[in-house]
PDBQT receptor file of N, H, CA, C and O in Angstrom, charges set to zero:
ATOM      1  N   UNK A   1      -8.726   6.009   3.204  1.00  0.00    +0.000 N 
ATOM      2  CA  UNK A   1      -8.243   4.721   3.628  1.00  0.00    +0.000 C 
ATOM      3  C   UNK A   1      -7.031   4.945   4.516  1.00  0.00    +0.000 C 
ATOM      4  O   UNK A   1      -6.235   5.720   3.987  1.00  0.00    +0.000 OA
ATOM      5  N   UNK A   2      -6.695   4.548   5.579  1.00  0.00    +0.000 N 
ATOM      6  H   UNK A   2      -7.342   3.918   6.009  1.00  0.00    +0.000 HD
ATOM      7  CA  UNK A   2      -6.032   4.381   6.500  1.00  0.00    +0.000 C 
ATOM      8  C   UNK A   2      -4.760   3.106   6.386  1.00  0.00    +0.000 C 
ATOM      9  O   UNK A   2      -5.015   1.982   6.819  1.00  0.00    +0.000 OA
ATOM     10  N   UNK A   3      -4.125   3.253   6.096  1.00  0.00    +0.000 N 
ATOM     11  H   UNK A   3      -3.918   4.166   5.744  1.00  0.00    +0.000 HD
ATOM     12  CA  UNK A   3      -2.871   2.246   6.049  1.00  0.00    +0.000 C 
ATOM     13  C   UNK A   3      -2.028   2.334   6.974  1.00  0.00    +0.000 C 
ATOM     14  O   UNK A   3      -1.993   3.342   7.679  1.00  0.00    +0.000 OA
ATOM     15  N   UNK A   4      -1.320   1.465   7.125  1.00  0.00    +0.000 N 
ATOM     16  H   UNK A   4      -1.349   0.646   6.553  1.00  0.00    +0.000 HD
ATOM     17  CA  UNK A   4       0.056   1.419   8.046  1.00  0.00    +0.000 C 
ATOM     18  C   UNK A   4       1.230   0.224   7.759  1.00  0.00    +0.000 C 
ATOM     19  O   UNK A   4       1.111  -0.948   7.403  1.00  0.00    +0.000 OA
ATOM     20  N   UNK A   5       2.356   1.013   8.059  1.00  0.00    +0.000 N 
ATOM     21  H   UNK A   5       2.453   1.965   8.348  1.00  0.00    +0.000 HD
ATOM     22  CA  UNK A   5       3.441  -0.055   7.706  1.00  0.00    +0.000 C 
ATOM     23  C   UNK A   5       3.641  -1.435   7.994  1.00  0.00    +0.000 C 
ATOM     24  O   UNK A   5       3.965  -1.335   9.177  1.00  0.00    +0.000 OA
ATOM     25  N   UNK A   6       3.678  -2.747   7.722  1.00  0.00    +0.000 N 
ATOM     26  H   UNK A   6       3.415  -2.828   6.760  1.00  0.00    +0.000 HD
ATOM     27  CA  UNK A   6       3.570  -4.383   8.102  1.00  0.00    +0.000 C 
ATOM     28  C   UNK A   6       4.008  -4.286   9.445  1.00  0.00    +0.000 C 
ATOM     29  O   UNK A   6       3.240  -4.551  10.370  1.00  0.00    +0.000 OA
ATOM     30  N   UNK A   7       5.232  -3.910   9.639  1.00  0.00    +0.000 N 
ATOM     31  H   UNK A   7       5.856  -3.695   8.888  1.00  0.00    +0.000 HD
ATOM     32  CA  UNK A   7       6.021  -3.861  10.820  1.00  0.00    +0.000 C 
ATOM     33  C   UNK A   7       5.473  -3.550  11.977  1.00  0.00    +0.000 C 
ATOM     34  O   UNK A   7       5.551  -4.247  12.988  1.00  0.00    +0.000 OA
ATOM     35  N   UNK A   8       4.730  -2.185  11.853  1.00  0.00    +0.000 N 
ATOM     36  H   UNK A   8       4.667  -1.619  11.031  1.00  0.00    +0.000 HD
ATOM     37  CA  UNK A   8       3.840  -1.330  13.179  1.00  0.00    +0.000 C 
ATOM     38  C   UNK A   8       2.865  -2.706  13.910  1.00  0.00    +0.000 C 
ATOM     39  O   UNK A   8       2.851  -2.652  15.140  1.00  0.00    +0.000 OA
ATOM     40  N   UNK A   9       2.267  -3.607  13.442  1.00  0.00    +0.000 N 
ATOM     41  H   UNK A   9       2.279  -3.651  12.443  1.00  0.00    +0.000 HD
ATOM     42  CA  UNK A   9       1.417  -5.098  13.937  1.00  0.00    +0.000 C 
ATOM     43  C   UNK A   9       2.439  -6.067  14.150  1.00  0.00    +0.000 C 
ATOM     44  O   UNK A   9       1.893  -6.949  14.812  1.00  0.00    +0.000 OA
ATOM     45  N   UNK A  10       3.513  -6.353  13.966  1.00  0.00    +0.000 N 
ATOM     46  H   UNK A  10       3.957  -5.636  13.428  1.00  0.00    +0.000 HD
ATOM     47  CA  UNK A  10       4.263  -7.346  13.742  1.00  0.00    +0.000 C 
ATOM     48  C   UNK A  10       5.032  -7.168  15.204  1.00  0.00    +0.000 C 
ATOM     49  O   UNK A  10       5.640  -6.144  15.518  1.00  0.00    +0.000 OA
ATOM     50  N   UNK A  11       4.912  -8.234  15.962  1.00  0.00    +0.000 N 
ATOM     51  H   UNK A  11       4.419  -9.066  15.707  1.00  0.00    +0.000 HD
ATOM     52  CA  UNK A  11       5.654  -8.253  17.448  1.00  0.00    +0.000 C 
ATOM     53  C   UNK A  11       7.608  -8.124  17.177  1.00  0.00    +0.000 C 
ATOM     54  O   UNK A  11       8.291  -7.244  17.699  1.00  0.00    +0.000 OA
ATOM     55  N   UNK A  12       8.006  -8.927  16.508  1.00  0.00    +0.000 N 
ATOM     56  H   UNK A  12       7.450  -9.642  16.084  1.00  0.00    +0.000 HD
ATOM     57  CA  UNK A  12       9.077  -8.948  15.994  1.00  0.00    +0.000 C 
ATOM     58  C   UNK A  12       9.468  -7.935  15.412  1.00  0.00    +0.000 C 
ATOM     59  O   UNK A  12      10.358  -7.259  15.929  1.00  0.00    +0.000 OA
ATOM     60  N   UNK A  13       8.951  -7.607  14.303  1.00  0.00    +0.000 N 
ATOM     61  H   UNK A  13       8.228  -8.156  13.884  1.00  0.00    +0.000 HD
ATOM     62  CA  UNK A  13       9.489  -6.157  13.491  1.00  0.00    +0.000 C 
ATOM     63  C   UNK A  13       9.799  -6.375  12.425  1.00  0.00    +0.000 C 
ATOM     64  O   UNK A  13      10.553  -5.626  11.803  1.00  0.00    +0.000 OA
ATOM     65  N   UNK A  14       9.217  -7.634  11.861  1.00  0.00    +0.000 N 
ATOM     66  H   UNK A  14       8.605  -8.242  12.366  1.00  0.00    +0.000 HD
ATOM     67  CA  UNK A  14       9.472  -8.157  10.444  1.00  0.00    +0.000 C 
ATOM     68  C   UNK A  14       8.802  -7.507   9.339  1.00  0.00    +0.000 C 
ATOM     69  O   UNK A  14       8.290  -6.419   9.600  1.00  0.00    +0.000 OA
ATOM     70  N   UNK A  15       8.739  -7.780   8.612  1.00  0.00    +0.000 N 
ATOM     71  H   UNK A  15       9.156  -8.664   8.400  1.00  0.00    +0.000 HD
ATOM     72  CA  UNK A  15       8.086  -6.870   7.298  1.00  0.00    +0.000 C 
ATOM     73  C   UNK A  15       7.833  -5.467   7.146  1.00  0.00    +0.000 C 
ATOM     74  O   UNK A  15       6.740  -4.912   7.035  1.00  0.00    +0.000 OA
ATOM     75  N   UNK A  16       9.094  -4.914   7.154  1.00  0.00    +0.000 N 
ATOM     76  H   UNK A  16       9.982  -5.365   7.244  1.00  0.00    +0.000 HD
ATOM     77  CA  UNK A  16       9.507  -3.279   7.358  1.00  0.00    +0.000 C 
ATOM     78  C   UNK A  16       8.928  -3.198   5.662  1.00  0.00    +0.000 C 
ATOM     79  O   UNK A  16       8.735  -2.014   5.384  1.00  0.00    +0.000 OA
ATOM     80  N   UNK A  17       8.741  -3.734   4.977  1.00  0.00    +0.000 N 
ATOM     81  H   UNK A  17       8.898  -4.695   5.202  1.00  0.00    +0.000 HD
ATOM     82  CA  UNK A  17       8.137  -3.488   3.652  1.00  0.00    +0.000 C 
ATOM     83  C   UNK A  17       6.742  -3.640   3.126  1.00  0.00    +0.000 C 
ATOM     84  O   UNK A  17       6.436  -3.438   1.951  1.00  0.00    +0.000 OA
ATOM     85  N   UNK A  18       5.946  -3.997   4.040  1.00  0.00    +0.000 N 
ATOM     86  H   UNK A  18       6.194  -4.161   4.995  1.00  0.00    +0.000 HD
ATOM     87  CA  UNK A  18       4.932  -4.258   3.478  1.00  0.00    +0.000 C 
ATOM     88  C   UNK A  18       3.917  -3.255   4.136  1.00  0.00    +0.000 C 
ATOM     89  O   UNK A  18       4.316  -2.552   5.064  1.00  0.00    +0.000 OA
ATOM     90  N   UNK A  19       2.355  -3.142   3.600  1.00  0.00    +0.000 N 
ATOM     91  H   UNK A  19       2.032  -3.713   2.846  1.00  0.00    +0.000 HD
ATOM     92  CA  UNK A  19       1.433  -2.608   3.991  1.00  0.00    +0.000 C 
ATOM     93  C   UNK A  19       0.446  -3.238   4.466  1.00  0.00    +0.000 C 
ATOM     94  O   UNK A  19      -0.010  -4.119   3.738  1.00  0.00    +0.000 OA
ATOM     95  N   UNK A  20      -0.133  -3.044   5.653  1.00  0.00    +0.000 N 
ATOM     96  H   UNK A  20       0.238  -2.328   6.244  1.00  0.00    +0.000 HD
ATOM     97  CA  UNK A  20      -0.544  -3.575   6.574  1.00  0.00    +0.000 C 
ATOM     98  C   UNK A  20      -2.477  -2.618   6.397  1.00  0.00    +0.000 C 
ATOM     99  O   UNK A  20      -2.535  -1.392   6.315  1.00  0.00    +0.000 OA
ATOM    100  N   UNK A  21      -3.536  -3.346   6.380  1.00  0.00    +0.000 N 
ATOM    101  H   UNK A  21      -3.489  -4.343   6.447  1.00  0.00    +0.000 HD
ATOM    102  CA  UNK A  21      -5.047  -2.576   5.948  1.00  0.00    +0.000 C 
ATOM    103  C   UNK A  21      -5.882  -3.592   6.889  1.00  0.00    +0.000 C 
ATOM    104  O   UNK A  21      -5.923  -4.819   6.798  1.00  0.00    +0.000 OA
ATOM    105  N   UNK A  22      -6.456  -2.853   7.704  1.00  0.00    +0.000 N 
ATOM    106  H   UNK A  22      -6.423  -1.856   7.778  1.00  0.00    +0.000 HD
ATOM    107  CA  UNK A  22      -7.370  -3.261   8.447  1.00  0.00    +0.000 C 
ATOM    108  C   UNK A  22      -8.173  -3.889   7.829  1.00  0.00    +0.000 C 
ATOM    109  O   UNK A  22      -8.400  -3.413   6.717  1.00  0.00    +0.000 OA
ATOM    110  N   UNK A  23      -8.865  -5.025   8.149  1.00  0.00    +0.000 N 
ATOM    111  H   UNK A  23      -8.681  -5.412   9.052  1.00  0.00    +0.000 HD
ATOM    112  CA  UNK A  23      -9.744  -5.621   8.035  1.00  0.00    +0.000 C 
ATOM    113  C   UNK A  23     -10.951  -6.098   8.594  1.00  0.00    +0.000 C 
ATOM    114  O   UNK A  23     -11.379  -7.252   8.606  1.00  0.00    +0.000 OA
ATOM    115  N   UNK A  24     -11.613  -4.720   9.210  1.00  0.00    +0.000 N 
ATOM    116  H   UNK A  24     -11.266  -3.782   9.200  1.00  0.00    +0.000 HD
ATOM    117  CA  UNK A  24     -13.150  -5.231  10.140  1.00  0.00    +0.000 C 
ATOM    118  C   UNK A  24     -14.099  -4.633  10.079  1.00  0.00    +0.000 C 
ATOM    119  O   UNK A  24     -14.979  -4.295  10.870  1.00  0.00    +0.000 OA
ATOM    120  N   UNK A  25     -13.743  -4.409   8.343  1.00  0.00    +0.000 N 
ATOM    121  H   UNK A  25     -13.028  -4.684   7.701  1.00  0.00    +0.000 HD
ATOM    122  CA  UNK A  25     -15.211  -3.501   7.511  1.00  0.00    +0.000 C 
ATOM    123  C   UNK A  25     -15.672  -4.859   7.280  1.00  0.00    +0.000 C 
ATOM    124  O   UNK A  25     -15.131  -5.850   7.769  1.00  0.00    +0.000 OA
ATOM    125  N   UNK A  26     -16.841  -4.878   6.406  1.00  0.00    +0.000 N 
ATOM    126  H   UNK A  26     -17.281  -4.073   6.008  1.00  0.00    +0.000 HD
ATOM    127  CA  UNK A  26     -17.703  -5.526   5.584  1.00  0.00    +0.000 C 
ATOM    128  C   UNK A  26     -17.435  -5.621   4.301  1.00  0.00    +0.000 C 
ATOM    129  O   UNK A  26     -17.583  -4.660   3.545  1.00  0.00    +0.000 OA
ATOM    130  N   UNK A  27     -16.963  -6.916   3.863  1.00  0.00    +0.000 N 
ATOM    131  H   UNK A  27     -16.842  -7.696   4.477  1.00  0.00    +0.000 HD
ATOM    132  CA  UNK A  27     -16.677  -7.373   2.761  1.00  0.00    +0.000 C 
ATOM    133  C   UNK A  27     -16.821  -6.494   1.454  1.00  0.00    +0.000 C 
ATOM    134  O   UNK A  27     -15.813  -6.257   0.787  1.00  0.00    +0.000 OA
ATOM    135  N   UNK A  28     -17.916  -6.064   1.123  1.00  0.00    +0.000 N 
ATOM    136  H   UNK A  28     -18.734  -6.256   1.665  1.00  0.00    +0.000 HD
ATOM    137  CA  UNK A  28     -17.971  -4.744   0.130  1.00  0.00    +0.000 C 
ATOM    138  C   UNK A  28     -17.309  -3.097   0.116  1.00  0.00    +0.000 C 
ATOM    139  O   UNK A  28     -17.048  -2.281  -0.768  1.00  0.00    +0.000 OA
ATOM    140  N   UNK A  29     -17.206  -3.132   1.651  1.00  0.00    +0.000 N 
ATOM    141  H   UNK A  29     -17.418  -3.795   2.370  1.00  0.00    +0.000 HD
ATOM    142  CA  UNK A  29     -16.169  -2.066   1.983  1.00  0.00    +0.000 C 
ATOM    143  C   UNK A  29     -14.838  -2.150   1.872  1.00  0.00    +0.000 C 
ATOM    144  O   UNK A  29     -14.103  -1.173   1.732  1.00  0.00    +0.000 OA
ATOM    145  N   UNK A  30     -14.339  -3.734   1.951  1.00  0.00    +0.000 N 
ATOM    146  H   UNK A  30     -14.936  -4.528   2.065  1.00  0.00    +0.000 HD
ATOM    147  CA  UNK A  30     -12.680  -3.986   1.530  1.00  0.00    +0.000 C 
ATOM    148  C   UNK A  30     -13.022  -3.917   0.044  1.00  0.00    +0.000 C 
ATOM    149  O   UNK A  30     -12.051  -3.477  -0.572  1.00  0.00    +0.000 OA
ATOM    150  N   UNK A  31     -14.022  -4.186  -0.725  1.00  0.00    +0.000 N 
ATOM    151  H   UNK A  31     -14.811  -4.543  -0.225  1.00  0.00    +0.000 HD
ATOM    152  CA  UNK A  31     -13.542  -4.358  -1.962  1.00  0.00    +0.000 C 
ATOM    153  C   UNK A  31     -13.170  -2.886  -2.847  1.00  0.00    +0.000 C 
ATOM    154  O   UNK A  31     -12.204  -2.701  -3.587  1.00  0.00    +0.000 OA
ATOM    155  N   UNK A  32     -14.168  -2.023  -2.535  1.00  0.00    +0.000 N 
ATOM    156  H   UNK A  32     -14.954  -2.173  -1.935  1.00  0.00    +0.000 HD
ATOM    157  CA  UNK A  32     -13.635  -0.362  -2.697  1.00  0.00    +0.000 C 
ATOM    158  C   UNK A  32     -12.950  -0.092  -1.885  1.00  0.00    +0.000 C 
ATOM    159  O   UNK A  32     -12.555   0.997  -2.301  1.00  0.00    +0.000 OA
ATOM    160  N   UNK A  33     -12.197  -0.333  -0.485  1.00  0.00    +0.000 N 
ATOM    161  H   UNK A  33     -12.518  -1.218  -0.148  1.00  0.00    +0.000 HD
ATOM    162  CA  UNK A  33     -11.288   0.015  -0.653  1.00  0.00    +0.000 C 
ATOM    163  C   UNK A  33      -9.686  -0.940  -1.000  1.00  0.00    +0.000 C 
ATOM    164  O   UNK A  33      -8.556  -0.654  -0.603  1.00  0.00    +0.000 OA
ATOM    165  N   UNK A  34     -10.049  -1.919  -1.721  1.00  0.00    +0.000 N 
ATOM    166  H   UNK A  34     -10.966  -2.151  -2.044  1.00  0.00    +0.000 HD
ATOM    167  CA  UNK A  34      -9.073  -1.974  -2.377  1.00  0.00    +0.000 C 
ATOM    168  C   UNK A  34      -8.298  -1.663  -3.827  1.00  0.00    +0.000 C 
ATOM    169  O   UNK A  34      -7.161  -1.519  -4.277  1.00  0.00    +0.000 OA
ATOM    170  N   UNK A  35      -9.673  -1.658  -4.239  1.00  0.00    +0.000 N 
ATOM    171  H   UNK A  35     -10.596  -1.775  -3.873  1.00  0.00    +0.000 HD
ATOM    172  CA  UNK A  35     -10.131  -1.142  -5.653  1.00  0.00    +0.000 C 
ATOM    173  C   UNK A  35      -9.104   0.044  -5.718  1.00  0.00    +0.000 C 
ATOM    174  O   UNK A  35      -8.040   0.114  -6.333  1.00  0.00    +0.000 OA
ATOM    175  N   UNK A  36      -9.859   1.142  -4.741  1.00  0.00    +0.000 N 
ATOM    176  H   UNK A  36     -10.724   1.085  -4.242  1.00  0.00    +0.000 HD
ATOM    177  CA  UNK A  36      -9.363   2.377  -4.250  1.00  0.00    +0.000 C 
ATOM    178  C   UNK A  36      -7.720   2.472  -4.296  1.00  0.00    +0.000 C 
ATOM    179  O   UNK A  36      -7.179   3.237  -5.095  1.00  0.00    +0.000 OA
ATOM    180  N   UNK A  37      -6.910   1.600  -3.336  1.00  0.00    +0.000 N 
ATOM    181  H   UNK A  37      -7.349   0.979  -2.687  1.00  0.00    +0.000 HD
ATOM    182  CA  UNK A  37      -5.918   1.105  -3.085  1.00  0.00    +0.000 C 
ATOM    183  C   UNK A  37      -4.854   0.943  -4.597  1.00  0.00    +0.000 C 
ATOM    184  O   UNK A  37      -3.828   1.584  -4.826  1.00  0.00    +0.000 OA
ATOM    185  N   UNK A  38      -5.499  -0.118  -5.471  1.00  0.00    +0.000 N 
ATOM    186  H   UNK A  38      -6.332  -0.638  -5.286  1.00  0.00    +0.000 HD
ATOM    187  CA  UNK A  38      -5.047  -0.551  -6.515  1.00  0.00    +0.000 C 
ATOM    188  C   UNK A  38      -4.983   1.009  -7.675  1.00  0.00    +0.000 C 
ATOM    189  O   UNK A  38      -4.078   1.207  -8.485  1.00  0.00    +0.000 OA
ATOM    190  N   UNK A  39      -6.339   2.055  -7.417  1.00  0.00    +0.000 N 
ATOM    191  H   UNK A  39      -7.074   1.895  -6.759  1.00  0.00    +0.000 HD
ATOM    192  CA  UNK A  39      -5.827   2.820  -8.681  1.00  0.00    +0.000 C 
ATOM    193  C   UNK A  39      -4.723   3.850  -8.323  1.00  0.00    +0.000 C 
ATOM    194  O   UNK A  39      -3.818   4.385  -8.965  1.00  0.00    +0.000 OA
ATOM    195  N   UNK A  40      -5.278   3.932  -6.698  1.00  0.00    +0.000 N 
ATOM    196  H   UNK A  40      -6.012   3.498  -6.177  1.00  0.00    +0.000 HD
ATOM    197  CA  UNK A  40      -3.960   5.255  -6.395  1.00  0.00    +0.000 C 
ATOM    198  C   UNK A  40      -2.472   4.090  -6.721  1.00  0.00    +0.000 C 
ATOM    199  O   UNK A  40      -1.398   4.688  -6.795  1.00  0.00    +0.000 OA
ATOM    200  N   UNK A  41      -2.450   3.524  -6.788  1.00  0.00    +0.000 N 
ATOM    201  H   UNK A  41      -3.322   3.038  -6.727  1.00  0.00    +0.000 HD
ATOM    202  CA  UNK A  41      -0.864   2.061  -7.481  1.00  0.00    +0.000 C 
ATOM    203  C   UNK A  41      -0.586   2.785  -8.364  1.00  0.00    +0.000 C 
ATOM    204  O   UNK A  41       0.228   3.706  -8.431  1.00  0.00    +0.000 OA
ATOM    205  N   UNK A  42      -1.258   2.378  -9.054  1.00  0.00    +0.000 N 
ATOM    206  H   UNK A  42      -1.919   1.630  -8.999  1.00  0.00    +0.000 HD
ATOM    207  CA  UNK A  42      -1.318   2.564 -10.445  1.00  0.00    +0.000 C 
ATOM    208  C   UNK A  42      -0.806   3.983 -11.012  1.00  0.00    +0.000 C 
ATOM    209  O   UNK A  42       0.149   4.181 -11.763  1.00  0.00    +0.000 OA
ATOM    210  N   UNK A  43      -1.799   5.022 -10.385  1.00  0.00    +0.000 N 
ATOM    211  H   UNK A  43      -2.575   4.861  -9.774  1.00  0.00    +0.000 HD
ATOM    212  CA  UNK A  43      -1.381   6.334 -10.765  1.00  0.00    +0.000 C 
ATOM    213  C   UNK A  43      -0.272   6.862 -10.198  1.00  0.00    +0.000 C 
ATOM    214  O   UNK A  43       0.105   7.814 -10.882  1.00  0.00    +0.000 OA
ATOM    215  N   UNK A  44       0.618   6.624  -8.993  1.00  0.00    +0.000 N 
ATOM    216  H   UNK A  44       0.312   5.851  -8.438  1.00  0.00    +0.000 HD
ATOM    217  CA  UNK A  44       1.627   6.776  -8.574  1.00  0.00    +0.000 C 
ATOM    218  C   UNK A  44       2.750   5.965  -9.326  1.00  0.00    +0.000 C 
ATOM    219  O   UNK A  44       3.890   6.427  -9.367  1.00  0.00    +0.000 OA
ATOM    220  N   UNK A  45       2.432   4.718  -9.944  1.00  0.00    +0.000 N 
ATOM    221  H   UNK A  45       1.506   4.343  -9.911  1.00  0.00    +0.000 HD
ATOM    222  CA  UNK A  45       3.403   4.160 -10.869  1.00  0.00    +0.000 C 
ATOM    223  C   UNK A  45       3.775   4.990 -12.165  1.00  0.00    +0.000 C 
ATOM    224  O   UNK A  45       4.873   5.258 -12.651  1.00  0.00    +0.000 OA
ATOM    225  N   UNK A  46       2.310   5.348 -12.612  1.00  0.00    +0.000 N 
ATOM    226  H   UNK A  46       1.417   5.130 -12.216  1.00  0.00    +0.000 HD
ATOM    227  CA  UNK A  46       2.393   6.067 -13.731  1.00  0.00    +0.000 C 
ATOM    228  C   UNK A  46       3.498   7.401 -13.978  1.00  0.00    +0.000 C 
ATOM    229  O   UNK A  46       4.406   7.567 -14.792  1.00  0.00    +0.000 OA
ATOM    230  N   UNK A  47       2.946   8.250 -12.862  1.00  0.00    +0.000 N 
ATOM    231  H   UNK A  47       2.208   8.115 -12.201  1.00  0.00    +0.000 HD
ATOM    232  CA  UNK A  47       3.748   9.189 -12.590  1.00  0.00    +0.000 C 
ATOM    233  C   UNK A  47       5.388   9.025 -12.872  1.00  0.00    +0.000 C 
ATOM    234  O   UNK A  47       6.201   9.434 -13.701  1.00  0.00    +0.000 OA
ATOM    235  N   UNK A  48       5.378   7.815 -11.164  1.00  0.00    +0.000 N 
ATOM    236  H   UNK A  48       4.717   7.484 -10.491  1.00  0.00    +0.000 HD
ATOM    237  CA  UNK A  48       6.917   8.117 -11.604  1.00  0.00    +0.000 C 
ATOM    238  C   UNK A  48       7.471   7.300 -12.955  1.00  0.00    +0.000 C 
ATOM    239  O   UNK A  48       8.610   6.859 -13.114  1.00  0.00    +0.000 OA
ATOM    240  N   UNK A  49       6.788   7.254 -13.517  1.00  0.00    +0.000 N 
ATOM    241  H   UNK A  49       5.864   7.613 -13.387  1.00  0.00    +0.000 HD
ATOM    242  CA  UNK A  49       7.594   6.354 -15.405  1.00  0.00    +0.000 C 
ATOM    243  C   UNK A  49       7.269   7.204 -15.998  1.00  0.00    +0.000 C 
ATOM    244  O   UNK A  49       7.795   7.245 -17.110  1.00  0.00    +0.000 OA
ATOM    245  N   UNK A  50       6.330   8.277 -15.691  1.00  0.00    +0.000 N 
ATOM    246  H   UNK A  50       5.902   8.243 -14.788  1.00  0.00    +0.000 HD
ATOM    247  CA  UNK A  50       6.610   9.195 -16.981  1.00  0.00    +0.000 C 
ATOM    248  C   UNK A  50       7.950  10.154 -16.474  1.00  0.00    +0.000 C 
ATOM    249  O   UNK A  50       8.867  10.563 -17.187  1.00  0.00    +0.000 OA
ATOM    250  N   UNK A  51       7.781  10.338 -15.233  1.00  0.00    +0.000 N 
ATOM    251  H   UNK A  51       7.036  10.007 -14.653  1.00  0.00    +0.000 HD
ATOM    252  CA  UNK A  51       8.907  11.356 -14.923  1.00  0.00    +0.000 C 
ATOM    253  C   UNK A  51      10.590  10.915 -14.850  1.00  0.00    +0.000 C 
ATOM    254  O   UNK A  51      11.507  11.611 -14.413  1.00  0.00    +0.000 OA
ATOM    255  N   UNK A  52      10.684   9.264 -15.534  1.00  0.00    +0.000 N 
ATOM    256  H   UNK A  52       9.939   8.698 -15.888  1.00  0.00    +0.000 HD
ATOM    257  CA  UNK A  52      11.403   8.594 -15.792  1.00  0.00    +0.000 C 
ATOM    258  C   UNK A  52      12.265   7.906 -14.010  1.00  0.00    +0.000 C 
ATOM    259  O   UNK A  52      13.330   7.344 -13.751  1.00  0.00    +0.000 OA
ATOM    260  N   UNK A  53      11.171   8.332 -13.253  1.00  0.00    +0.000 N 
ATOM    261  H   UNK A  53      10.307   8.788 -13.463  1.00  0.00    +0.000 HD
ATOM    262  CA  UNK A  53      11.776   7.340 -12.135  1.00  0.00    +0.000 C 
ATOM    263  C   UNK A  53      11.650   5.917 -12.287  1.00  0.00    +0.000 C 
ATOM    264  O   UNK A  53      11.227   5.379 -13.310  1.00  0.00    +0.000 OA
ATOM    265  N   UNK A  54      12.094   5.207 -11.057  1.00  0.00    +0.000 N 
ATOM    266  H   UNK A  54      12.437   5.644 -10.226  1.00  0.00    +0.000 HD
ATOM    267  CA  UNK A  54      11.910   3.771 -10.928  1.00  0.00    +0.000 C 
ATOM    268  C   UNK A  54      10.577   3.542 -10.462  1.00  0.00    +0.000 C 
ATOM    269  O   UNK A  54       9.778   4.215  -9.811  1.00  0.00    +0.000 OA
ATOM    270  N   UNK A  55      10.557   2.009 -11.154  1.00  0.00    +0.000 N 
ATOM    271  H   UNK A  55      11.207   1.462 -11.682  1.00  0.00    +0.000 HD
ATOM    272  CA  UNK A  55       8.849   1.944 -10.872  1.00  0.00    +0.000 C 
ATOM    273  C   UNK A  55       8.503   1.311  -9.011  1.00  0.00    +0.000 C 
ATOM    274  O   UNK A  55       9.350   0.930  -8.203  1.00  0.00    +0.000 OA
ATOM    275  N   UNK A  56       7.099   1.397  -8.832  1.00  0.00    +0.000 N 
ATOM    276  H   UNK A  56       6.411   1.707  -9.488  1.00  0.00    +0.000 HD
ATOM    277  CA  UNK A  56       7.074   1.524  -7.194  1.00  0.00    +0.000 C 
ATOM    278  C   UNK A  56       7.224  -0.030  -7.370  1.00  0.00    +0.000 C 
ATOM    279  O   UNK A  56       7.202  -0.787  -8.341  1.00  0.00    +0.000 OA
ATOM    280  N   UNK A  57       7.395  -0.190  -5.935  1.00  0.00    +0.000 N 
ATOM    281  H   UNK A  57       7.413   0.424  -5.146  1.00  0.00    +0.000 HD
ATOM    282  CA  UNK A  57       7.904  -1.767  -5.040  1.00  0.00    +0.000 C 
ATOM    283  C   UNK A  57       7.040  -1.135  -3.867  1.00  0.00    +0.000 C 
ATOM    284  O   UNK A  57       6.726  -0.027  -3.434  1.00  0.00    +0.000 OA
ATOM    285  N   UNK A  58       6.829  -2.548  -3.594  1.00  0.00    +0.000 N 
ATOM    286  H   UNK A  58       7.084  -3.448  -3.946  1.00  0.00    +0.000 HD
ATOM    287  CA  UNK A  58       6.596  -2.009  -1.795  1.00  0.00    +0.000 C 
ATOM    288  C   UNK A  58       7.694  -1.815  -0.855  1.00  0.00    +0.000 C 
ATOM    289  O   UNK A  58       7.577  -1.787   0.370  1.00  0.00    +0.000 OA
ATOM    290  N   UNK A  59       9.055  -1.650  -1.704  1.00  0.00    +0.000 N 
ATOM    291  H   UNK A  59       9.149  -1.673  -2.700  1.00  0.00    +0.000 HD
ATOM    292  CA  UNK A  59      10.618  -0.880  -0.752  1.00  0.00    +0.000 C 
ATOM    293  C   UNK A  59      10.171   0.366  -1.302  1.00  0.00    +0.000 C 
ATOM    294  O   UNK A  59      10.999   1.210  -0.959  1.00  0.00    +0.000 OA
ATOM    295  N   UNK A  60       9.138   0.967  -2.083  1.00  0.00    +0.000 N 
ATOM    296  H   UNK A  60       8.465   0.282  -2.362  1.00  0.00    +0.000 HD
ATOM    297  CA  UNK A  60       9.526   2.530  -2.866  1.00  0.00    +0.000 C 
ATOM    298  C   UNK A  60       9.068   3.346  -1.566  1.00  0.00    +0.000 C 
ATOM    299  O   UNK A  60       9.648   4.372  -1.212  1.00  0.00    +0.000 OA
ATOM    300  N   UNK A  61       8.347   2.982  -1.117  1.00  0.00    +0.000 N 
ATOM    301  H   UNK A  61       7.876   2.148  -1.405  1.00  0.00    +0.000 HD
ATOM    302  CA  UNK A  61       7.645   3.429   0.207  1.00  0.00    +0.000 C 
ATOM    303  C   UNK A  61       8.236   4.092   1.343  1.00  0.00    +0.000 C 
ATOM    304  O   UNK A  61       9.345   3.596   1.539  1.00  0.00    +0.000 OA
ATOM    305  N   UNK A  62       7.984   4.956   2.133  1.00  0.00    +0.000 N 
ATOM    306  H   UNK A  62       7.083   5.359   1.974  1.00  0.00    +0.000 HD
ATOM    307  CA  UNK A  62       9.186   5.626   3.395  1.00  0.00    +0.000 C 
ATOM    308  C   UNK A  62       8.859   4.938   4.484  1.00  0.00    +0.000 C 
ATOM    309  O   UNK A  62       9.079   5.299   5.641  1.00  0.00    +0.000 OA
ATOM    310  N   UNK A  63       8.272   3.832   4.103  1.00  0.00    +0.000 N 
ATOM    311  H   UNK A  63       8.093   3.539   3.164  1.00  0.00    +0.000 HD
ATOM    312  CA  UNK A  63       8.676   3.320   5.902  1.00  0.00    +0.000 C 
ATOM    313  C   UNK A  63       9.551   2.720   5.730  1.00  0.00    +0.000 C 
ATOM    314  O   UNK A  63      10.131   2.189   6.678  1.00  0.00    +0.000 OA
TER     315      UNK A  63
């Protein structure tokens, strides 16, 4: 899956926090890959709470 930062589409330069996912698959193709999307969340949340970091935000992110 291919992501990119809100901002990179945004003429202005607003939403330096958010994630930005194409949308000009076929409806069953957004749904795995959001699915997709949601467990890598998850398991990157996990991580950092066991390793006693802070939990993710969409600020945890390096863009």
């Amino acid at each position: 899956m291919l992501t990119t930062p809100g901002a990179t589409a945004c003429a202005d330069g607003r939403h330096p926090g958010g994630l930005r996912l194409g949308c000009a698959q076929a409806p069953e193709t957004l749904e795995v890959a959001v699915d997709r999307l949601r467990a890598a969340w998850e398991e990157q949340h996990s991580r950092r709470s066991a390793a006693g970091g802070q939990p993710l935000t969409s600020r945890s992110w390096p863009w």
